[in-house]
N, C-alpha and C positions, 0 to 999 in steps of 0.2 A: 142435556144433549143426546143420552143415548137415550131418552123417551118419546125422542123427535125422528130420529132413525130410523128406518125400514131395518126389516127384520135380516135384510141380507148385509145392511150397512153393518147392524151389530154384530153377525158372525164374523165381518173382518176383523173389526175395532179387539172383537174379545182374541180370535187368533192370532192378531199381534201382538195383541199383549201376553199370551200364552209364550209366545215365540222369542220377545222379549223377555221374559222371567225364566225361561228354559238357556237361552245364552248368555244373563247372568248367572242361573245357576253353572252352570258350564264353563264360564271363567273363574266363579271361587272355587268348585271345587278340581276341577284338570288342568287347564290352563296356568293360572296362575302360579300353581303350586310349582309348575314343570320349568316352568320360567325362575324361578327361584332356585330349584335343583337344577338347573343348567348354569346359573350364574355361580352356583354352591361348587359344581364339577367342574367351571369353567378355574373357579381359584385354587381347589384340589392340584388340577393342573399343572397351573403355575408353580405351585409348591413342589410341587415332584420334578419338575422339571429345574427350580431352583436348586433343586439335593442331587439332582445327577448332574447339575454344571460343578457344583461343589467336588461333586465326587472324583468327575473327572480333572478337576485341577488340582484335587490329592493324590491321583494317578499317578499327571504329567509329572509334578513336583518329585514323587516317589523314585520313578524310572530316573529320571536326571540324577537324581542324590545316587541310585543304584551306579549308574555309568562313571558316578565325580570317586566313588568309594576308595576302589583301589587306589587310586592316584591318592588321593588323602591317606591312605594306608601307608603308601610308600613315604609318604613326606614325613607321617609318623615316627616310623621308622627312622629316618634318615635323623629325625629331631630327637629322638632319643637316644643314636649314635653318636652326635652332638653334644650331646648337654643331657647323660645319663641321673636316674636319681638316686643315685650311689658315688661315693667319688674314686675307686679304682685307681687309684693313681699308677701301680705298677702294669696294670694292664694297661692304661696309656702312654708309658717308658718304652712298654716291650711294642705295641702299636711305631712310636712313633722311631723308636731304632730300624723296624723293618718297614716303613715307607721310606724311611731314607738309604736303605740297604748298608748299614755301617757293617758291615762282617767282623770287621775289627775293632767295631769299638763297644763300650761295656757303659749304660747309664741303671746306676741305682737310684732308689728313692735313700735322701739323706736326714732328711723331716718334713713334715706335715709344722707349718708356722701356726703359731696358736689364734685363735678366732675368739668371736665372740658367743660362738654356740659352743656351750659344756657338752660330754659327753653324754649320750642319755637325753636329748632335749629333742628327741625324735628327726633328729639329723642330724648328716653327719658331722662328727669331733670336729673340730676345729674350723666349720664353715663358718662364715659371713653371709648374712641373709640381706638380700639384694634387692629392688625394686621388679615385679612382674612376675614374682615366683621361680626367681633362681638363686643360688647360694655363691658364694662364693670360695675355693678353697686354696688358701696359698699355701707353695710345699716349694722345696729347693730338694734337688737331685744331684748328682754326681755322676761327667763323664770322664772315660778313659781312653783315648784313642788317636783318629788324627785329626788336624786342624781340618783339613775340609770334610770330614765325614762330619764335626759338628757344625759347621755349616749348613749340612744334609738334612741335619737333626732338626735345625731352629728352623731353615723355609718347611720344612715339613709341616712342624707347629704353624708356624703362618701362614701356609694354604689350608689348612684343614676345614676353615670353615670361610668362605670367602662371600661377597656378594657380587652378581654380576649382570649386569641390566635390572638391576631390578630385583634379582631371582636370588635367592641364596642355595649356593656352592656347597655342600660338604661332603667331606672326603673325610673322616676322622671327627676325633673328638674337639670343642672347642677350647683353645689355651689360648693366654698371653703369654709370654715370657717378660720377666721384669728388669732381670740382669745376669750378665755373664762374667766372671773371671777365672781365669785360667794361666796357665805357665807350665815350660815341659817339666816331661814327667824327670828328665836329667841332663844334664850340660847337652848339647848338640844331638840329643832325640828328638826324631819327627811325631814322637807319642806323646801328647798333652793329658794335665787330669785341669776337668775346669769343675765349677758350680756353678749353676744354673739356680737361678729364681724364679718361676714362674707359678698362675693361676689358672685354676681348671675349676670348669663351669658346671654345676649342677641342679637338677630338677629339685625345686619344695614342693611336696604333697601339701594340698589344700588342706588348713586346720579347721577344723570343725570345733565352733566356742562351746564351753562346756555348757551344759544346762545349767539356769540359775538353782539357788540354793534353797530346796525346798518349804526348811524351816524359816528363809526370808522372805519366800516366796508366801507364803501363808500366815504370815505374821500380819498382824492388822496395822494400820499408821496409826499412829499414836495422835489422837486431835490436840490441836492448842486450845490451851488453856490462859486465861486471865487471871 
């Protein structure tokens, strides 16, 4: 065919095919490559753009927990006034004598009732250990005063820790009381000594199980044997 062509036919034929081998070469080596690093920079992109939606939703998250803190601080608080990990029990006597303003009347601690925790068992003497990590500690006490100041005494103990809509209440430490008996202190005195029974609530620190025993721990199983 190009032996049949005119000499001006073949300058075409051969320029386009020049012209053609020039924008192949031009597509392998610029083009194409560009197209490739565009899609490469197009997914970069995305990735950066996925790590700062991340980021900013560790932000927002952060800020809200910053704003909720105090309030969780206080409730803290309040929860550890409640239901301390200690049992204090005279410091809850003299608490609950002056919420109820007894001026005249006189509550000692009489005993700590005995429990199921030994002394030394890394809480305190004489608790009962409770379901959700709190103990339990029965103790009876002794008042001396008048009939309605302990009155004053026991709603005291019973509003301490209260719940209300929903929301728990507290004002003091949390007790039960379990029982009361009393008689005057003498023939036609308005001065009673009574005892009191009651239960005051305390924190368990979370045990940590001992590590296993290293010489069982390293000891080989023994295979069966026929």
């Amino acid at each position: 065919m190009m032996s049949s062509a005119s000499p001006h036919q073949r300058m075409i034929i051969v320029t386009l095919a020049i012209g053609a081998a020039i924008l192949a070469a031009l597509w392998m080596l610029a083009i194409s490559p560009k197209r490739s690093e565009s899609a490469e920079v197009k997914a970069n992109i995305a990735s950066q753009q996925q790590r700062l939606d991340t980021a900013k939703a560790a932000l927002a998250s952060s800020q809200a927990a910053r704003k909720q803190y105090p309030g969780m601080l206080a409730e803290l608080k309040r929860l550890d006034e409640a239901v301390p990990a200690r049992g204090q029990i005279p410091d809850l006597l003299r608490q609950l004598q002056k919420r109820a303003r007894g001026d005249h009347s006189e509550l000692r601690l009489a005993a700590l009732k005995p429990g199921t925790n030994p002394a030394g068992g890394g809480m305190t003497p004489g608790s009962t250990p409770l379901a959700g990590g709190l103990a339990a500690l029965p103790f009876t006490f002794t008042y001396a005063g008048r009939y309605f100041d302990l009155v004053h005494v026991l709603a005291a103990a019973r509003k301490a820790v209260t719940v209300k809509s929903g929301d728990l209440k507290i004002d003091g430490r949390l007790v039960t009381i379990e029982g009361v008996s009393f008689a005057p202190e003498e023939e036609g005195s308005r001065v009673i000594k009574a005892s009191v029974a009651g239960t005051a609530y305390i924190a368990v620190a979370a045990q940590t199980p001992p590590p296993p025993d290293a010489a069982t721990a390293a000891a080989p199983a023994t295979p069966g044997g026929s």
